[in-house]
C-alpha positions as CSV (number, residue, x, y, z in Angstrom):
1,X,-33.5,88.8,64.9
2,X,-33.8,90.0,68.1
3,X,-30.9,89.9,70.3
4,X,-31.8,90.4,73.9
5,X,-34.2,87.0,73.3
6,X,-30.8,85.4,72.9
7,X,-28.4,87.5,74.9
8,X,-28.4,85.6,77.8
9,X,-28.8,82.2,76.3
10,X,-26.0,79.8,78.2
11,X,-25.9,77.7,75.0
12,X,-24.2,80.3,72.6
13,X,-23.6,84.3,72.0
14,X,-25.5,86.0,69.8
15,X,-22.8,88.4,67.0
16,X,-23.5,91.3,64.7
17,X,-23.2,90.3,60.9
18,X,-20.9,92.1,58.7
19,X,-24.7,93.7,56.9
20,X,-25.3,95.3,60.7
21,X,-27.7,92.3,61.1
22,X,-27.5,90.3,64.6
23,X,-27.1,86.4,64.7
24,X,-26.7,83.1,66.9
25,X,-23.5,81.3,67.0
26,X,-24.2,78.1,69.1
27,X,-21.7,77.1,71.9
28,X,-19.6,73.6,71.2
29,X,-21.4,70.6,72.5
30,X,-22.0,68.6,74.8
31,X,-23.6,71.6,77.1
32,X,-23.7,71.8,80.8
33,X,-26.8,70.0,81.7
34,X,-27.9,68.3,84.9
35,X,-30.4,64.8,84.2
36,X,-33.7,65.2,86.2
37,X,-35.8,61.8,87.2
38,X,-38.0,62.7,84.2
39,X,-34.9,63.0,81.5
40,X,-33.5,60.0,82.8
41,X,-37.1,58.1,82.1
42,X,-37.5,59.3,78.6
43,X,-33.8,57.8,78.1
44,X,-34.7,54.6,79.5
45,X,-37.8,54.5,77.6
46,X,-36.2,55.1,74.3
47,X,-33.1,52.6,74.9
48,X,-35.6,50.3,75.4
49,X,-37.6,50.6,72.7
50,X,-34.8,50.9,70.1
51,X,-33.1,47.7,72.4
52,X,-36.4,45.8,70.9
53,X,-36.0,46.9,67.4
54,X,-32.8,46.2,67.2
55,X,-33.3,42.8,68.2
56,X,-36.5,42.4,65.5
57,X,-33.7,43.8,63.0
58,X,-31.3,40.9,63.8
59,X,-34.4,38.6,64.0
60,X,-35.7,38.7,60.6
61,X,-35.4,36.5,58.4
62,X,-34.7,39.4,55.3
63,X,-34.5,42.3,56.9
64,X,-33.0,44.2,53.7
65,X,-36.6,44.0,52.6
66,X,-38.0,46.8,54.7
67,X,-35.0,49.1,54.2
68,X,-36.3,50.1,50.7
69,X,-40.0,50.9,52.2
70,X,-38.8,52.6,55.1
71,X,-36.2,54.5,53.2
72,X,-39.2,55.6,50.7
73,X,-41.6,56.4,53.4
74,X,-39.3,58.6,55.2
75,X,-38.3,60.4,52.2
76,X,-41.8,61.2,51.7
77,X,-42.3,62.7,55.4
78,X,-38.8,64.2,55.4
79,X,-39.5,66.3,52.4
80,X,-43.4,66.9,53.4
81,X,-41.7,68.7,56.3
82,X,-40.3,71.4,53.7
83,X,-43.3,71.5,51.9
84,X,-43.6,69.1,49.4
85,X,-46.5,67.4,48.4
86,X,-45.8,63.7,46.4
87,X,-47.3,60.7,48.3
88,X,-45.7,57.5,48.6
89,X,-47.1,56.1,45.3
90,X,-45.9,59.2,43.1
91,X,-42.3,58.4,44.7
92,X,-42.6,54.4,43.5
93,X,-44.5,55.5,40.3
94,X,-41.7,57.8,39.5
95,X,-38.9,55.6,40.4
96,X,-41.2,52.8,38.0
97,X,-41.0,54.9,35.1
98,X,-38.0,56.0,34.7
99,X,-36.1,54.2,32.4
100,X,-39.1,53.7,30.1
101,X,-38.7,54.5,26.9
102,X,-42.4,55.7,26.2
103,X,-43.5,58.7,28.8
104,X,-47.1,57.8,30.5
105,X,-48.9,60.9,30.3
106,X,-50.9,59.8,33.3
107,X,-47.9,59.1,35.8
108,X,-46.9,63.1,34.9
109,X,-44.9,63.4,38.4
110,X,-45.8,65.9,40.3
111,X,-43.0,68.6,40.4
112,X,-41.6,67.9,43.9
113,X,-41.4,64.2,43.5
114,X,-38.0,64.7,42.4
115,X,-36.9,66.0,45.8
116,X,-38.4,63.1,47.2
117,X,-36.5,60.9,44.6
118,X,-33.0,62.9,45.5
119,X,-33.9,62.1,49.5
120,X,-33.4,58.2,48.7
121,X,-30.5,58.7,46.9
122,X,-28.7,60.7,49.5
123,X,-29.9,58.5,52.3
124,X,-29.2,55.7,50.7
125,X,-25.4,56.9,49.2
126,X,-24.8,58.3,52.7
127,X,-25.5,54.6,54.3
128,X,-23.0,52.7,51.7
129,X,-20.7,55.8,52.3
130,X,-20.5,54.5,55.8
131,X,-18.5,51.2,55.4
132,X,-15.8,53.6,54.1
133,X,-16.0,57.0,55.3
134,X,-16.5,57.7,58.9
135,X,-19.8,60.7,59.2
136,X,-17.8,63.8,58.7
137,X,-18.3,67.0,57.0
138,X,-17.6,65.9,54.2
139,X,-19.8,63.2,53.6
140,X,-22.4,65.9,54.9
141,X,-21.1,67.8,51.7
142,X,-21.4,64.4,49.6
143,X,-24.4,63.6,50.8
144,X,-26.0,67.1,50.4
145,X,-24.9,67.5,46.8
146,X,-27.2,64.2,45.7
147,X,-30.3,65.6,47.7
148,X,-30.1,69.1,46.1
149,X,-29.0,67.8,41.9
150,X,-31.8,69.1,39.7
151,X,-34.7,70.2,41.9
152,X,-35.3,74.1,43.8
153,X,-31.8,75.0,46.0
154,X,-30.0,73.7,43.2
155,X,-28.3,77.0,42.2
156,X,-27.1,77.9,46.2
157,X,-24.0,75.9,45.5
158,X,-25.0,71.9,46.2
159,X,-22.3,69.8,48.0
160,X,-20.9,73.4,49.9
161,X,-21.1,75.2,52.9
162,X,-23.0,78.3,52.6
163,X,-21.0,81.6,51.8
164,X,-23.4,84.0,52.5
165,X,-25.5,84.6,55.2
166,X,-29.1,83.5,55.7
167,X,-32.2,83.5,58.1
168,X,-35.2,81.6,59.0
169,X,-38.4,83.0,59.6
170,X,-41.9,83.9,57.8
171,X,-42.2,83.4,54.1
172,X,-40.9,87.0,52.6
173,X,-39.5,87.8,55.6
174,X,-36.0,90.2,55.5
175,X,-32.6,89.4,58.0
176,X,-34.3,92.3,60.1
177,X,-37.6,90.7,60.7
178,X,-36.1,87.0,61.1
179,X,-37.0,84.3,64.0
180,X,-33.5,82.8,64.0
181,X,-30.5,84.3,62.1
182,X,-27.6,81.3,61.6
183,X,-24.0,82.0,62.2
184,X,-22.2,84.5,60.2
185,X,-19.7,82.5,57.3
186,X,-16.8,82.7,59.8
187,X,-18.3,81.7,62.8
188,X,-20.4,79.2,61.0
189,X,-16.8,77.3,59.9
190,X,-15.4,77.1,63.5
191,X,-18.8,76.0,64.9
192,X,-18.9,73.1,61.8
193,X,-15.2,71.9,63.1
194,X,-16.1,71.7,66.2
195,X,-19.3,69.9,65.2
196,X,-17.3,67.2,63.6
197,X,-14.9,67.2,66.9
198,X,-17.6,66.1,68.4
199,X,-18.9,63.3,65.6
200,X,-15.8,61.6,66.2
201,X,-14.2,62.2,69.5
202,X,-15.6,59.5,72.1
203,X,-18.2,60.9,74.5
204,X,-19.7,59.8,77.9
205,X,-23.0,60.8,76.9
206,X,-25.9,58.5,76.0
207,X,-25.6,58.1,72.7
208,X,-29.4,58.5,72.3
209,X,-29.2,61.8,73.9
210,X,-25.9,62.7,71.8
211,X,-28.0,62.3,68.3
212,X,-30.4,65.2,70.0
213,X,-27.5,67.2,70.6
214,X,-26.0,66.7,67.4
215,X,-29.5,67.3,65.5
216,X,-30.4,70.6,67.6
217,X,-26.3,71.5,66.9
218,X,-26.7,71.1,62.9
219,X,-30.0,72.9,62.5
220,X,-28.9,75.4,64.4
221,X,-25.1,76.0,62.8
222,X,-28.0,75.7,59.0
223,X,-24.6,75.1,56.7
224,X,-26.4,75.1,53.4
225,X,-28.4,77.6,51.8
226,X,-31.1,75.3,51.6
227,X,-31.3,71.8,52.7
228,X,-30.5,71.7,56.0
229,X,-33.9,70.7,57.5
230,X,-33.8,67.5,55.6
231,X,-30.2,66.8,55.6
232,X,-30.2,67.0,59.9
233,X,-33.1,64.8,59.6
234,X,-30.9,62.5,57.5
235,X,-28.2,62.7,59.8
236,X,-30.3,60.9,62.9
237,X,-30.6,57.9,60.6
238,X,-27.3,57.9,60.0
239,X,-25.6,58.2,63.0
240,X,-28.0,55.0,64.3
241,X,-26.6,52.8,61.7
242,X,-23.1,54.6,62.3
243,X,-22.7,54.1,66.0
244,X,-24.3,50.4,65.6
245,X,-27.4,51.3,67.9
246,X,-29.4,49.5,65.2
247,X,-28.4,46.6,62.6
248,X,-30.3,47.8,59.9
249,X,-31.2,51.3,59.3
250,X,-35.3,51.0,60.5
251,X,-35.6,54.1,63.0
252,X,-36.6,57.6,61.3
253,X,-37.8,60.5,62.9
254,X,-39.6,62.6,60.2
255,X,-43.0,60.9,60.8
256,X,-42.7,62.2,64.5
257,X,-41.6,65.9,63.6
258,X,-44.1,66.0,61.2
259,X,-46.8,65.2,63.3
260,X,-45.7,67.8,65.9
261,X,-43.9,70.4,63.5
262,X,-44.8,73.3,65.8
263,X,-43.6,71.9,68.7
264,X,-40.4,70.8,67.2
265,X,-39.5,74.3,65.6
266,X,-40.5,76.0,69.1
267,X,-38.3,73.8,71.1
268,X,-35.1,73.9,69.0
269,X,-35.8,77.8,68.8
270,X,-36.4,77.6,72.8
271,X,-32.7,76.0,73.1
272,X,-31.3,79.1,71.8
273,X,-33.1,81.6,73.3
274,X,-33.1,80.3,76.8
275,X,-30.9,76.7,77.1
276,X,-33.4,74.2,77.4
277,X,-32.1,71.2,77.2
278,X,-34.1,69.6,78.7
279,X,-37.3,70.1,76.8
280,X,-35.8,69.4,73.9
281,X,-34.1,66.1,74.8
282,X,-37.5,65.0,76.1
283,X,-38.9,65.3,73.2
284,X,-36.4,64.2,71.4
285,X,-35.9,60.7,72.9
286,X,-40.0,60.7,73.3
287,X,-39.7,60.7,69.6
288,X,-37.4,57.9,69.5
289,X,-39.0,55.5,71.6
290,X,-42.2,56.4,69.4
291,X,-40.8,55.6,66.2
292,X,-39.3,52.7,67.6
293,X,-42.3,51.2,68.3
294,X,-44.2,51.8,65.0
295,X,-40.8,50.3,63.3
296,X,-41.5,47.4,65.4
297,X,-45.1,46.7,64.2
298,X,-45.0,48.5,60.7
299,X,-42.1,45.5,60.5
300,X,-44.1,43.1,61.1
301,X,-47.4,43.6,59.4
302,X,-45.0,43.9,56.4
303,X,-43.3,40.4,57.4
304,X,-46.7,39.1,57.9
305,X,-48.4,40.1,54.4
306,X,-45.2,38.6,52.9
307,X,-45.6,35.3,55.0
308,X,-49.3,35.3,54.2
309,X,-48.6,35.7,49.9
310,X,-45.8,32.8,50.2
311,X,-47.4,30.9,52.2
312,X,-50.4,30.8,49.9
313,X,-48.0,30.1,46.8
314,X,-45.9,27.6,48.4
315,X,-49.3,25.7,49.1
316,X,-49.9,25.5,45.6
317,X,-46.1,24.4,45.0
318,X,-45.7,27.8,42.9
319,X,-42.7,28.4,41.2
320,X,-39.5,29.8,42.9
321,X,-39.3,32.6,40.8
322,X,-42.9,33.7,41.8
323,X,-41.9,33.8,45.3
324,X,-39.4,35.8,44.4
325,X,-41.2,38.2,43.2
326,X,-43.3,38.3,46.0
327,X,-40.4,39.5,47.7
328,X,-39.6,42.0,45.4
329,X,-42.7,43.4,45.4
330,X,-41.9,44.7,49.2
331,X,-39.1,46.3,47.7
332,X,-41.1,48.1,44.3
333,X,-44.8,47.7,44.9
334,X,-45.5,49.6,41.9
335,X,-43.8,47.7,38.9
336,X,-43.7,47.8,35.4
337,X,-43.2,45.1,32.9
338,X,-39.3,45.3,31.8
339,X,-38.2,45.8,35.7
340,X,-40.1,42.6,36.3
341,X,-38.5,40.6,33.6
342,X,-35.0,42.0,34.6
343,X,-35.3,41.3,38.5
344,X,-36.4,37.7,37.7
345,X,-34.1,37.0,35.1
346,X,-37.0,36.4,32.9
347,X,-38.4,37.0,28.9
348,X,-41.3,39.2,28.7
349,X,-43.2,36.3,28.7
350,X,-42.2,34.3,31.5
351,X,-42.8,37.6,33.4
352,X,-46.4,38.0,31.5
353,X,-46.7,34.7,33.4
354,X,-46.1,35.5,36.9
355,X,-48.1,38.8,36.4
356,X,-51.3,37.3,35.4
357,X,-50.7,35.0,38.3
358,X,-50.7,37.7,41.1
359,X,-53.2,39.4,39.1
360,X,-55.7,36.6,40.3
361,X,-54.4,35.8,43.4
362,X,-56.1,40.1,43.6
363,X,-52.2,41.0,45.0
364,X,-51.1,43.4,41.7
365,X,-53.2,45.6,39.9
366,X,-52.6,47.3,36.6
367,X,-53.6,50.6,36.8
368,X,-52.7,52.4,33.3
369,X,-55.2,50.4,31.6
370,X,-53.2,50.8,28.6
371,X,-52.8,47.9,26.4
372,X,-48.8,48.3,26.4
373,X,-46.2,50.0,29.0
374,X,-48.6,48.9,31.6
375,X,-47.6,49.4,35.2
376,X,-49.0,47.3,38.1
377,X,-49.3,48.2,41.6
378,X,-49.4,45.9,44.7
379,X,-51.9,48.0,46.7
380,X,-52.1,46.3,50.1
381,X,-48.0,46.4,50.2
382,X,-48.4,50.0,49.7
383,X,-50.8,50.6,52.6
384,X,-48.7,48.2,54.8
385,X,-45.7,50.4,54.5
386,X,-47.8,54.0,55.2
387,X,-51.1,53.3,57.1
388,X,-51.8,55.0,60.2
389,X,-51.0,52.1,63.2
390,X,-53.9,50.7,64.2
391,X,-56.0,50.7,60.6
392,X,-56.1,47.3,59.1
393,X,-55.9,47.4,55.5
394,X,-58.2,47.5,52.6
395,X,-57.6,46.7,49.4
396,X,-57.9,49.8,47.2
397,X,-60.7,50.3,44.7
C-alpha cells in the first residue's frame, strides 16, 4: 500500500506494520462532514422510500412469509459478491435435501452452495440474537462463526478477530503490492471498541446515514481473515431491524452492490484516500431508496401470486391444509415429499394428495423424475422472488 494516497486522508492515519509494511487505521465515527442540498435529497429520498416499506411490512397480512425468500435471495447476492456461483434454486435444492436419507445424485450441490446455506444461518441467528443481545462485537463474533463453519475461511479462526495482519488487493497480490492494507492487530482492537461505542451510544445523525458510516467503518477496520465483505453486508440488515427502521427485516443491499461492484469498492477506497463522505453516503442512501422500492413490489407480486393460488382453491372449497401449503410453498418452493408431510401434519399419503393436486393446478413440478425421493419445485414462486423488476413471469419449461 501506498502511503502518500492516504497520508493526508482527514478520515484516519495511515501506520507502518510491525513486517515494515504501511496500513490505514480509520478515524472514530461519526466524521466531520457538512450536508450539501444534494446529500440532504438522497436522505429524503431514502427515508421515504423505506417510510413506504415499512408501512407494506406492517400492512401485510403474513409478512413472515417473505422473510424466508428475501433472506435466501440475499444470501445468494451477498455471497455472489465474493465469488460464489449457486443460484437461488441450488440454495432451496440444497436446503430440500438435506435430511434425506438417500443422496440425489442429480441435486450434487455445487461446492459454494454451502456458503450460501451458512449466509441464512447467520442472518437469520443474528436476527433472533437480537430480542436478546443488543448488536455488539460479540454477536459480530457469533454471527461470523455460523457463516464461516465448514466451507473456505474456515481454518482463519471462525467467530475471532483476526490476529494477523492482512490486505486487499489483486488476486496473488503481496502486503507490498496491496490497494488497501487494514489496521495492524493493535490498532485494529481500539478502532473495533470504538466501533461498538458508536453501535450503542445515541447519535444525532440520520440513522440512514449512520448504517453508511457504520458499513464503510467495518469494511474498512476488515476484523476477520475472511468474511468481512459479507458479514458488513449482514450488518446493514441488521441494524434496520435493530434500530426498528423496518418491522420486518425486507431491505438488503447486496442486489445493489452487486450491480455496481466497481463503483462500490472505488468509493469506500475513495473515503480513505481522500474523505469523501459525501460520495459515498450518496450512494449509499441511493442504494437504499433503490432497494426499497424493489422490496415494495417484489412484495407484492409475491402477495399477489399467493392471493391468486388461494383464491383459486378457496373457489373450489379446497381443503385448509392445501391452502396451507400454498403458503408454505413461499417459504420452500422447492420441496420434497417427507418436508411436506411434516409441515402439514400429514401421512405420506394425505400429502401424496395435496401434491397431485398442485401438480394439476401446473403450480409444482417434479423435477427428479425418479419414481421415489422425488422433489417438486414451484417454479413461478421461484421467479417471483428473483426476476429482474419489470419481467412478468413465465412458467419454466
Amino acid at each position: 500500500m501506498n502511503p502518500r494516497i492516504f497520508g493526508s486522508s482527514p478520515s484516519g492515519r495511515t501506520v507502518r506494520t510491525s513486517t515494515g509494511y504501511w496500513a490505514f487505521v480509520p478515524h472514530p465515527l461519526p466524521p466531520e462532514m457538512a450536508w450539501t442540498p444534494a446529500l440532504v435529497n438522497a436522505l429524503s429520498g431514502a427515508d421515504r422510500a423505506l417510510g413506504e416499506l415499512a408501512g407494506l411490512g406492517r400492512a401485510l397480512p403474513n409478512p413472515h412469509l417473505l422473510i424466508a425468500p428475501f433472506v435466501r435471495r440475499e444470501a445468494v447476492l451477498s455471497s455472489r459478491i465474493e465469488g460464489t456461483e449457486a443460484s437461488l434454486s441450488d440454495l432451496y435444492a440444497y436446503e430440500a435435501v438435506q435430511n434425506m436419507a438417500v443422496q440425489l445424485t442429480m441435486f450434487e450441490p455445487p461446492p459454494d452452495v454451502r456458503e450460501v446455506y451458512n449466509y441464512v444461518r447467520a442472518l437469520e441467528y443474528g436476527l433472533d440474537r437480537l430480542q436478546t443481545l443488543p448488536l455488539s462485537l460479540r454477536l459480530i463474533r457469533e454471527i461470523h462463526a455460523r457463516l464461516m463453519e465448514g466451507v473456505r475461511g474456515e481454518h482463519g479462526t471462525p467467530g475471532e478477530f483476526r490476529r494477523s495482519q492482512n490486505w486487499i488487493g489483486p488476486p496473488g497480490c503481496s502486503l507490498k503490492e496491496a490497494t488497501f492494507v487494514p489496521p495492524p492487530v493493535p490498532e485494529m482492537k481500539a478502532a473495533l471498541d470504538a466501533f461498538e461505542g458508536f453501535l450503542r451510544e445515541p447519535s444525532d445523525w440520520p440513522p440512514l446515514a449512520r448504517l453508511g458510516l457504520v458499513h464503510y467503518q467495518f469494511e474498512a477496520i476488515h476484523p476477520f481473515l475472511d468474511g468481512n465483505g459479507r458479514i458488513g453486508r449482514l450488518l446493514i440488515s441488521l441494524l434496520l431491524c435493530a434500530e426498528k427502521l423496518l418491522p420486518e427485516p425486507l431491505l438488503y443491499m447486496s442486489a445493489y452492490f452487486e450491480s455496481h461492484r466497481q463503483t462500490y469498492y472505488d468509493l469506500l477506497l475513495a473515503v480513505s484516500r481522500e474523505g469523501a463522505w459525501e460520495a459515498w453516503l450518496a450512494f449509499f442512501l441511493g442504494g437504499m431508496a433503490t432497494q426499497a422500492r424493489d422490496a415494495i413490489v417484489r412484495a407484492q407480486r409475491l402477495q399477489d401470486l399467493r392471493e391468486q393460488y388461494r383464491e383459486q382453491f378457496q373457489a373450489e372449497r379446497a381443503a385448509g391444509r392445501l391452502l396451507q401449503m400454498v403458503d408454505l410453498l413461499f417459504a420452500q418452493p422447492v420441496m420434497t415429499m417427507p418436508r411436506i408431510a411434516e409441515a402439514l401434519g400429514v401421512n405420506y399419503s394425505g400429502a401424496t394428495r395435496y401434491i397431485h393436486r398442485l401438480e394439476e393446478a401446473g403450480i409444482l413440478r417434479e423435477i427428479t423424475g425418479q419414481a421415489r425421493n422425488r422433489v417438486y419445485r414451484a417454479d413461478q414462486v421461484l421467479e417471483a422472488i428473483e426476476a429482474p423488476l419489470g419481467q412478468e413471469s413465465e412458467r419454466a419449461p
